[in-house]
C-alpha positions as CSV (number, residue, x, y, z in Angstrom):
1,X,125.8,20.9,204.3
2,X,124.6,24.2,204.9
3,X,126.9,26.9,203.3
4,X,129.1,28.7,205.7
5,X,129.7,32.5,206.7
6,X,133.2,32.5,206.1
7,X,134.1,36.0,207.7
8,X,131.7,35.0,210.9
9,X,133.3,32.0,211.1
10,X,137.1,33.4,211.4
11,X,136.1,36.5,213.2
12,X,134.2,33.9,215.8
13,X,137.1,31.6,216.3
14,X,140.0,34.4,216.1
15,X,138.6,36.1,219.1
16,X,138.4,32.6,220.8
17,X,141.7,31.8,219.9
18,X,143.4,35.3,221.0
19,X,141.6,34.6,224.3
20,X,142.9,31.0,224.7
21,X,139.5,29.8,225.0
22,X,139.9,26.3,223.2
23,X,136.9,24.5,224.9
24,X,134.6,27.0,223.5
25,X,135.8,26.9,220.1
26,X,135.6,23.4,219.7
27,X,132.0,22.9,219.2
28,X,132.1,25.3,216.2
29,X,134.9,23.1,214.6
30,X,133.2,19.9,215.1
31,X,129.7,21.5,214.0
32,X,131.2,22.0,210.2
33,X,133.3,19.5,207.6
34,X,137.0,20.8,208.1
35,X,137.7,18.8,205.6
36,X,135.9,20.5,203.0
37,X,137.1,24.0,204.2
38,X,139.4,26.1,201.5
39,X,140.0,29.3,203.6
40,X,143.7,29.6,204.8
41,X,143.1,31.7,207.8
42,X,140.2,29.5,208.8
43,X,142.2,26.2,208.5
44,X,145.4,27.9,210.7
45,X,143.0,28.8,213.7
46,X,141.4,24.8,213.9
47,X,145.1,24.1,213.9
48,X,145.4,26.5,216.6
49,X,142.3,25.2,218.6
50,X,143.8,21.7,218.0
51,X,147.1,22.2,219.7
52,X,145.6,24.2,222.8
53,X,143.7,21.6,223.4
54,X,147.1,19.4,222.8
55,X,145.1,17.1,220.0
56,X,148.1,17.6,218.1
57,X,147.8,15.1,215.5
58,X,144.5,16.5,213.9
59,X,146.2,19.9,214.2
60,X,149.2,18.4,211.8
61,X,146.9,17.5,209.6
62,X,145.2,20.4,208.8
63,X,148.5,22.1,209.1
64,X,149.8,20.3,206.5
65,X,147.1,20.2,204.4
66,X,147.5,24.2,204.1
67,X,151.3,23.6,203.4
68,X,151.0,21.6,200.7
69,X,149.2,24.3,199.4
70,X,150.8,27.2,200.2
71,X,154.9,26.4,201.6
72,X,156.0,29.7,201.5
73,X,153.6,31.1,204.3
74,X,154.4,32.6,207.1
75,X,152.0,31.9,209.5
76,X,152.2,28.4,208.6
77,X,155.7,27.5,208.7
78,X,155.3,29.2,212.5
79,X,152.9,27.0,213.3
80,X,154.2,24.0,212.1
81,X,157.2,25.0,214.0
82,X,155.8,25.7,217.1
83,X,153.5,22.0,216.4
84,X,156.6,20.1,216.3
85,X,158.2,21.9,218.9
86,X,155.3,21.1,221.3
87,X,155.0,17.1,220.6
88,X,159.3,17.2,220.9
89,X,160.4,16.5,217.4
90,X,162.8,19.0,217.7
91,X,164.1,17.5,213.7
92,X,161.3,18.6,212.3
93,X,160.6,21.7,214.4
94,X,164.4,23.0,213.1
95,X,163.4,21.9,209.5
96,X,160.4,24.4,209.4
97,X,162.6,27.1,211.6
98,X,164.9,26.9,209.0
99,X,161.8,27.6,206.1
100,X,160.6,30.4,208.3
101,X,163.9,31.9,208.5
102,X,163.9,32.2,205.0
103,X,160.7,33.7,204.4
104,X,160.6,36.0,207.2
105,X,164.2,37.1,208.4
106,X,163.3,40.1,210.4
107,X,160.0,39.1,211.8
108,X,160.4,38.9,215.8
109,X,159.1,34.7,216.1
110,X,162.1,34.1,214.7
111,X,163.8,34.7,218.7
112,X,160.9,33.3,220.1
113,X,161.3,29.8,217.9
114,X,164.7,30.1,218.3
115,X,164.6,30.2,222.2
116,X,162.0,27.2,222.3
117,X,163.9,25.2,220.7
118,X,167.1,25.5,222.6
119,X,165.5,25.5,225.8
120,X,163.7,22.0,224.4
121,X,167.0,21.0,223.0
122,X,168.6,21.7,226.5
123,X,170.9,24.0,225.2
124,X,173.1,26.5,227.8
125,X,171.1,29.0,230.2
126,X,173.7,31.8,228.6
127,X,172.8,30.4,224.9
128,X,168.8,31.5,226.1
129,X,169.3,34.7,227.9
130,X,171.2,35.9,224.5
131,X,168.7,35.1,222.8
132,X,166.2,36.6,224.9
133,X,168.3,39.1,225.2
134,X,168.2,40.2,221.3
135,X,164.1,39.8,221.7
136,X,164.2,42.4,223.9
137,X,166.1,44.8,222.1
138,X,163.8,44.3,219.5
139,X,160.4,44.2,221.1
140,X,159.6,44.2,224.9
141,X,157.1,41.8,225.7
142,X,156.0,41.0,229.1
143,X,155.9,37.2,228.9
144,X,159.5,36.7,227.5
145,X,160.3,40.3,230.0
146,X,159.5,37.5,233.0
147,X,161.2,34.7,231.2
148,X,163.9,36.4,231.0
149,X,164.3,37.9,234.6
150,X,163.6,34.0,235.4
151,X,166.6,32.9,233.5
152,X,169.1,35.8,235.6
153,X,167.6,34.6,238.9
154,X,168.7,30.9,237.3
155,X,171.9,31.9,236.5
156,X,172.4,33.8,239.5
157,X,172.8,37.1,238.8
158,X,170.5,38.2,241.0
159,X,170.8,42.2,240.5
160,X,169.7,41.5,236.8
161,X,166.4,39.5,237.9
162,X,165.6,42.7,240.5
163,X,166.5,45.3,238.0
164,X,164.8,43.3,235.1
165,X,161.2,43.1,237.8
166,X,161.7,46.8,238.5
167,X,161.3,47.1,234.5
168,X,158.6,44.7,233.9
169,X,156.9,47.2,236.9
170,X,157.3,50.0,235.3
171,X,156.3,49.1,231.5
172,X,153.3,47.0,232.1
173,X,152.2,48.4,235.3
174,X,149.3,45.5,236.2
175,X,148.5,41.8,234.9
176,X,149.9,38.3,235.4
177,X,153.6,38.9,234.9
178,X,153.9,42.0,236.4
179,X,152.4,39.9,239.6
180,X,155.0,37.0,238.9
181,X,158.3,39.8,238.5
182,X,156.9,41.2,241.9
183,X,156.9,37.8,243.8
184,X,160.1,37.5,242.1
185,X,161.3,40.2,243.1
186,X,159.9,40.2,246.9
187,X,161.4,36.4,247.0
188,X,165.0,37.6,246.2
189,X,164.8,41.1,248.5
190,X,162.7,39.6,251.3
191,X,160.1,42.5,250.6
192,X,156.6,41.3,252.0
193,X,154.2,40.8,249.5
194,X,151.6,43.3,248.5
195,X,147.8,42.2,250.2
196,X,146.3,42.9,246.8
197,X,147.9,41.9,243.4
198,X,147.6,44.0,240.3
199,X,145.5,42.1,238.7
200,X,142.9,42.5,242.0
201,X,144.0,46.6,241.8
202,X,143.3,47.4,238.1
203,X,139.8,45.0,238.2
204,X,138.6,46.9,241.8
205,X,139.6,49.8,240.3
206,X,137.5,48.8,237.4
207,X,134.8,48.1,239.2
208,X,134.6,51.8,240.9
209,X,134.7,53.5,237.4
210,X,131.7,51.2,236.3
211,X,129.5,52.2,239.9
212,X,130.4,56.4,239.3
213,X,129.9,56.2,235.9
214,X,126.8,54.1,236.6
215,X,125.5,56.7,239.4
216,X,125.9,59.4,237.1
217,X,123.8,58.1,234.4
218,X,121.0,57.3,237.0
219,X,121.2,60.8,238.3
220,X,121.2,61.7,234.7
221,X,118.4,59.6,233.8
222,X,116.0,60.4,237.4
223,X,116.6,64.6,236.2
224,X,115.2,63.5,232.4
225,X,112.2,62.1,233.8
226,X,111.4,64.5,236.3
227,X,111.8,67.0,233.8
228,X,114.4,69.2,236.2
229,X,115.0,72.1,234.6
230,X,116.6,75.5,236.6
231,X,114.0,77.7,235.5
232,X,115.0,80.8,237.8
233,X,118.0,80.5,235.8
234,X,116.0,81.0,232.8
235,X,114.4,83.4,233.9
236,X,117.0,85.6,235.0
237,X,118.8,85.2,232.1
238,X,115.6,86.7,229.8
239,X,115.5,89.1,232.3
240,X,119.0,90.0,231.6
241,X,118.5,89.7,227.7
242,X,115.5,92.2,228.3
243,X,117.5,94.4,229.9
244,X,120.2,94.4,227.5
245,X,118.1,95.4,224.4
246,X,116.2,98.5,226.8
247,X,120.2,100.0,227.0
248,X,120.9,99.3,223.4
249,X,117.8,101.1,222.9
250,X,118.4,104.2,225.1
251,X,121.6,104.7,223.7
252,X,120.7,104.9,220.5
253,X,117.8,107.4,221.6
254,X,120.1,109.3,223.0
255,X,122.8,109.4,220.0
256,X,119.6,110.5,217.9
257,X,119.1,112.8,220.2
258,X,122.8,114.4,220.2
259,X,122.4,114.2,216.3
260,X,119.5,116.4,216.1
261,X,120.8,118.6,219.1
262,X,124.1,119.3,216.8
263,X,122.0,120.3,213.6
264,X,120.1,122.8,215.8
265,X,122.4,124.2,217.2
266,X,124.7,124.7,213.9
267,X,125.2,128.0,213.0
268,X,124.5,129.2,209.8
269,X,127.2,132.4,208.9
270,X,126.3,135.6,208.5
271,X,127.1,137.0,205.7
272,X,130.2,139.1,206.0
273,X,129.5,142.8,205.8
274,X,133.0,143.9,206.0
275,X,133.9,146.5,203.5
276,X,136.8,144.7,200.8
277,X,139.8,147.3,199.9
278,X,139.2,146.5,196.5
279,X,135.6,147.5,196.4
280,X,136.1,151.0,197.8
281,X,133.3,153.0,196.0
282,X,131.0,150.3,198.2
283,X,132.6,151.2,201.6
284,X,131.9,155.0,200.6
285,X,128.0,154.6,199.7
286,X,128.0,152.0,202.4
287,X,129.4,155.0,204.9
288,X,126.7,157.7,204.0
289,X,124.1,155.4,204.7
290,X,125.1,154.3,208.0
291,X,124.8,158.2,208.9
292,X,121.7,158.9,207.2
293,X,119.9,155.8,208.8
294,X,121.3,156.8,212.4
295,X,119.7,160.5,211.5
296,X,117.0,158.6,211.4
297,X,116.7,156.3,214.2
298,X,117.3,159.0,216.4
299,X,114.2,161.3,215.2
300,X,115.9,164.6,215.0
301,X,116.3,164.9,211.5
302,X,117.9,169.1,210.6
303,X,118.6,170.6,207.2
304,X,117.0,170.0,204.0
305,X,114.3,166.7,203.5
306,X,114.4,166.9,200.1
307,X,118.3,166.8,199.5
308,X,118.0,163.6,202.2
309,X,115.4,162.1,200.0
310,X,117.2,162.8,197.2
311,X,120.1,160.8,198.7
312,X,117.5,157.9,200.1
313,X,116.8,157.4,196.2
314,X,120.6,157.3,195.3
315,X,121.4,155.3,197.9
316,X,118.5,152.6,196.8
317,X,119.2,153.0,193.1
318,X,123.1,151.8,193.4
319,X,122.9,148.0,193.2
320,X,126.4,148.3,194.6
321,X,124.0,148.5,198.4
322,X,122.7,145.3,199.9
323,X,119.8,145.5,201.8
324,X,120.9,142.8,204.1
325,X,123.6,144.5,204.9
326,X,121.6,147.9,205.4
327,X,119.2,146.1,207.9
328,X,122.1,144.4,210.1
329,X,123.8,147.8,210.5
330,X,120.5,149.6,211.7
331,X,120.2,146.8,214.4
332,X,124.2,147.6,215.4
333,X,123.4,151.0,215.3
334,X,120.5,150.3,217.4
335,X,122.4,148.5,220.2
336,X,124.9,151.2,220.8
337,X,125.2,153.2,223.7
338,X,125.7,156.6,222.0
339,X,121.9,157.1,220.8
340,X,122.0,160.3,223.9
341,X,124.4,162.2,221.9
342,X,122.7,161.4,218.6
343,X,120.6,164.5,218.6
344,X,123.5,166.9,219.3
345,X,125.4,165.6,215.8
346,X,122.2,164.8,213.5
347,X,123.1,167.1,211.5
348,X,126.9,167.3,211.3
349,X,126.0,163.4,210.6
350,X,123.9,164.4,207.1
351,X,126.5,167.6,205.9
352,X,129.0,164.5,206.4
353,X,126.7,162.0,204.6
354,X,126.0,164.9,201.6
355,X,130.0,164.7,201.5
356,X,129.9,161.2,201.5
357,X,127.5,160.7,198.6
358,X,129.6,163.4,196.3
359,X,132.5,161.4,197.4
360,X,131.2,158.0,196.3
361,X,129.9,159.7,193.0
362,X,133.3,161.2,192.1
363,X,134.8,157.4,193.0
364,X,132.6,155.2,190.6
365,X,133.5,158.3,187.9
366,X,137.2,158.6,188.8
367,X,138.2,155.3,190.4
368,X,140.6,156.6,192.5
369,X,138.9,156.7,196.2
370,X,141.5,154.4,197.7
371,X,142.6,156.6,200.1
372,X,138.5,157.7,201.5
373,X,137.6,154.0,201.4
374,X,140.4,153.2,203.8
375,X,139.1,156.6,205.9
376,X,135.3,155.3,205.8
377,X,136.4,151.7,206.9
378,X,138.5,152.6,209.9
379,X,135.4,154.9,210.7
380,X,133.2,151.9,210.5
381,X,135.5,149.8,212.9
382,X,135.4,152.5,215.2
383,X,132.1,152.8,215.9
384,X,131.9,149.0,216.4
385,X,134.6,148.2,218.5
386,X,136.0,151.3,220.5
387,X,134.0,152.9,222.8
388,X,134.7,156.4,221.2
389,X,132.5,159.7,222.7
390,X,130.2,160.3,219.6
391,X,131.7,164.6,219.5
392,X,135.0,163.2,219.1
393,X,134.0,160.4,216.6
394,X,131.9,162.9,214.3
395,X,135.1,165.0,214.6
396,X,137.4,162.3,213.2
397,X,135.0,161.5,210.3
398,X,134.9,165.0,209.1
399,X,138.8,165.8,209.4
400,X,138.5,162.3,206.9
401,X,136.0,163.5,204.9
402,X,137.9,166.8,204.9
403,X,140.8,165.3,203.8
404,X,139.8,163.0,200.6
405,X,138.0,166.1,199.3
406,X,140.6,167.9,199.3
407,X,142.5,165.1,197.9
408,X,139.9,164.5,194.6
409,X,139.9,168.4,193.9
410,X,143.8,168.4,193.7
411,X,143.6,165.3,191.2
412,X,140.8,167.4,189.4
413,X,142.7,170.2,188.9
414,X,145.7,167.7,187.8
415,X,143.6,166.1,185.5
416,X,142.3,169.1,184.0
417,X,145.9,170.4,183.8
C-alpha cells in the first residue's frame, strides 16, 4: 500500500463532506485500507460519508473504533449520538447524549441532540419548540429558524410561524429556508408566491456580476493589446509641465532682477557736514572759508591777495578742515541763486572772513567761542534754507561777527585783569 497524504486526504473529504457530497467521496474511501488508518479527523469524516450514505453499520464501526481510543471526544460522542439517533436506538443515542453532555456543556449540539431525540422519542410539540427555543437564543441558525416556525404553524400559533418567516427573511435574506419560511408564510396569509425564488435571484444576480465583470476585463484586455494610450493627454500635460518651469523661471528672473535694482538704487550717506556745538573752533574756520571760496567763485576778488593767501594756507594747514566737506559746500554755494549780488559784497565777504580767521585763532587759544560758533552756524543755516537777500544776509553776519569780537576783547581785558 502506497503511503498516504494525510492532510490531502482530510482536506479532500472535509470539503466533500461540508458539501453533502457522499457519492463522490466514496471512491476515495474505498480506494485506501480504512482499516489501517490512525488519524482521528480522518476516521470521523468515513464515518460521516458512511451515514450520509445511510451505510450505518460500517459507519459504527469506524466510530467506535475511534472511541475506544479516545472516549472523551467531542466530535465523537456527537457523532455516535447522532449515529444512533439515525438507525432509532434512541438507548444508546441518550447514553452518548449523556457523555457529550459531560464533556461539552455549553457547546450549541447539545439543543440540537437534545431536540432529535425527543422529536424521535415522540415527545410533546411544546417539549420541542422549548428546546428550539433556547437554540435560538443562543445561536440563530436558519435550518432550526424554519424548524422552528414549522413547529408554531403545528401548534397553531400562527402569528408566531408569520413573525418567525418575516425573521428568517430578514437575517438570511436568500437560500433554501428562506424559500421554505416564504411558502410558509404565503400558505398561512394567502400571499401569491414570488415568480422567482431567492435561490433563482441571488444565482441570476450572480450571473450578471460574472458577465460585467467579464466585459470589463475584455475591454481591459482589447485596450492592452491595441496599445490605447491618450496621448493628447500626454501631451498636454508636458505641455503644461513646460509651461510651469518657463513661470518658475521668470519669476525668479524677475526677483534677481528686483535684488539687483534695490542695491543700485541704495543710497550710500553723505557724510554729515553739519557743524557739532561741541566742536565750535571747526564751525568758525569752517565759516571763513565758505566766504573766501564764494569770493572766489564769483571772480571779483577786492582788498589785499596776499592777506587772502595768507588765510588759503591757514585754512589748509588746520587739520581741523575737511576737504570733502570744502568741495560739497562750493557745489551748494554754486547752486544758489544769489551769485548776482556776489560782486556787490566780495569784499565785505573777505573783511568778514579776516574777522573770522582772528576769531577761530583766538577760539583754539582761548576755548571760549561758544557763543561765535552758535552765530556762524545759524549763518550757515541761513544761507541754505531761507531765501534771505545777500545785503541783508552779509548784514546779519557782521552784526555777528561784530558782536563775538567784542565779546573775546572784554574776556581779554578780564583775563588780563
Amino acid at each position: 500500500m502506497e503511503k498516504i497524504n494525510e492532510a490531502a486526504l482530510t482536506k479532500e473529504l472535509k470539503t466533500l463532506v461540508l458539501q453533502g457530497r457522499y457519492e463522490e467521496a466514496l471512491p476515495t474511501i474505498e480506494a485506501i485500507d480504512v482499516s489501517k488508518l490512525r488519524n482521528i479527523s480522518i476516521l470521523c469524516l468515513v464515518g460521516e460519508v458512511y451515514m450520509g450514505l445511510e451505510r450505518y453499520d460500517e459507519a459504527e464501526r469506524v466510530l467506535l473504533r475511534v472511541y475506544e481510543k479516545n472516549p472523551t471526544t467531542r466530535r465523537i460522542l456527537d457523532l455516535l449520538t447522532t449515529l444512533y439517533i439515525d438507525k432509532g436506538e434512541y438507548s444508546e443515542a441518550e447514553y452518548y447524549y449523556k457523555e457529550f453532555i459531560g464533556v461539552a456543556s455549553r457547546d450549541l449540539h447539545r439543543y440540537i441532540l437534545r431536540y432529535r431525540l425527543d422529536k424521535g422519542k415522540g415527545e410533546r410539540l411544546s417539549v420541542l419548540i422549548d428546546t428550539l427555543e433556547k437554540l435560538k437564543d443562543y445561536e440563530y441558525i436558519e435550518e432550526w429558524a424554519y424548524e422552528l416556525a414549522a413547529l408554531y404553524e403545528a401548534s397553531g400559533q400562527k402569528k408566531k410561524c408569520i413573525r418567525e418567516c418575516e425573521e428568517i427573511v430578514l437575517w438570511f435574506g436568500h437560500g433554501e429556508y428562506v424559500d421554505k419560511a416564504i411558502a410558509l408564510k404565503c400558505r398561512l396569509t394567502g400571499e401569491p408566491l414570488p415568480e422567482m425564488t431567492t435561490v433563482e435571484m441571488h444565482r441570476a444576480e450572480e450571473e450578471r456580476l460574472a458577465e460585467a465583470q467579464a466585459e470589463a476585463e475584455a475591454l481591459i484586455q482589447e485596450d492592452v493589446l491595441e496599445g490605447a494610450i491618450d496621448t493628447d493627454m500626454i501631451e498636454k500635460a508636458l505641455e503644461k509641465k513646460e509651461e510651469q518651469n518657463a513661470m518658475e523661471a521668470s519669476a525668479l528672473a524677475a526677483i534677481h532682477a528686483d535684488d539687483d535694482a534695490e542695491d543700485e538704487d541704495e543710497i550710500i550717506p553723505e557724510e554729515d557736514l553739519t557743524p557739532h556745538k561741541d566742536d565750535k573752533a571747526n564751525i568758525a574756520s569752517l565759516f571763513s572759508s565758505l566766504l573766501l571760496d564764494f569770493g572766489r567763485k564769483t571772480g571779483k576778488k577786492h582788498g589785499d591777495q596776499d592777506s587772502i593767501e595768507e588765510d588759503d594756507d591757514l585754512i589748509e594747514d588746520d587739520d581741523l578742515i575737511d576737504d570733502d566737506d570744502l568741495d560739497d559746500e562750493d557745489e551748494e554755494l554754486e547752486a544758489s541763486p544769489e551769485e548776482e549780488a556776489a560782486g556787490e559784497v566780495a569784499e565785505t565777504g573777505e573783511e568778514i572772513a579776516e574777522e573770522a580767521a582772528e576769531a577761530e585763532e583766538e577760539a583754539i587759544e582761548e576755548e571760549t567761542a561758544e557763543e561765535a560758533a552758535e552765530a556762524a552756524e545759524e549763518i550757515i543755516e541761513e544761507e541754505t534754507i531761507e531765501e534771505v537777500p545777500a545785503e541783508e544776509e552779509i548784514e546779519e553776519v557782521s552784526e555777528e561777527a561784530d558782536e563775538a569780537e567784542e565779546e573775546i576783547i572784554e574776556e581779554e581785558a578780564v583775563g588780563a585783569a
